[in-house]
N, C-alpha and C positions, 0 to 999 in steps of 0.2 A: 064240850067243844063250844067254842064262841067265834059268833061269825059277824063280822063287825062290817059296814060300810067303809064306802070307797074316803069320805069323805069326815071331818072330826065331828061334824054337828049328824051323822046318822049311830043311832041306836045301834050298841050292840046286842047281838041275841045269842040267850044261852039254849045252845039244842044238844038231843043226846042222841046215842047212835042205837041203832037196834043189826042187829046180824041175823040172819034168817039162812035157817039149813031145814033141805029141801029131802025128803026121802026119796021123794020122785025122780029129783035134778041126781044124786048122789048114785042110785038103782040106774038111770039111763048114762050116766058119764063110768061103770063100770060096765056096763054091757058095751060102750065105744070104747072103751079101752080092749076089751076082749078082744071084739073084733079085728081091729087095729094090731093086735100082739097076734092072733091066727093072720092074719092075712102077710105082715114079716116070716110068721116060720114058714108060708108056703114061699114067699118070695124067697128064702134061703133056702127050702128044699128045690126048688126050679133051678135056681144057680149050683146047688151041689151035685143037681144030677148032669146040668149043663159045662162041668168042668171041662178043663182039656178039647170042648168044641168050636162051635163056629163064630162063637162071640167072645168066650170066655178063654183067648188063646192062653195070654199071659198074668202074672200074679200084677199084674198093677189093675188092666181087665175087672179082675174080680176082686178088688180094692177098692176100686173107683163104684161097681154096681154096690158092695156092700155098705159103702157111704151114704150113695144112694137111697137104698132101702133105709138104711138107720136116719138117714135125714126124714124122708118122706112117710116111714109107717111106726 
């Protein structure tokens, strides 16, 4: 990669890239993903048991919560 100045009289510099994988970062962004996947199937077990009730009268109801969920978990 060459990273040159703003201007024609600055030096350009040749740099190289390094990528660094993390066993630690890789082990803690799967254990949040778990998470994150268990706390969806409870929020679709709660909506499947809460069918046909006080919140969940009609299929748009529970359209709109499943977006929801799919959005946020």
């Amino acid at each position: 990669m060459v990273l040159t100045g703003k201007t024609k009289s600055d030096l350009a510099l040749d740099l190289r890239r390094v990528f660094v994988w993390s066993s630690a970062r890789a082990g803690a962004a799967d254990n949040a993903r778990a998470k994150k996947l268990e706390r969806a199937r409870e929020d679709l077990e709660r909506l499947g048991r809460g069918l046909s009730g006080r919140y969940y009268r009609t299929e748009k109801h529970v359209t709109d919560r499943i977006a929801v969920i799919a959005k946020h978990r």
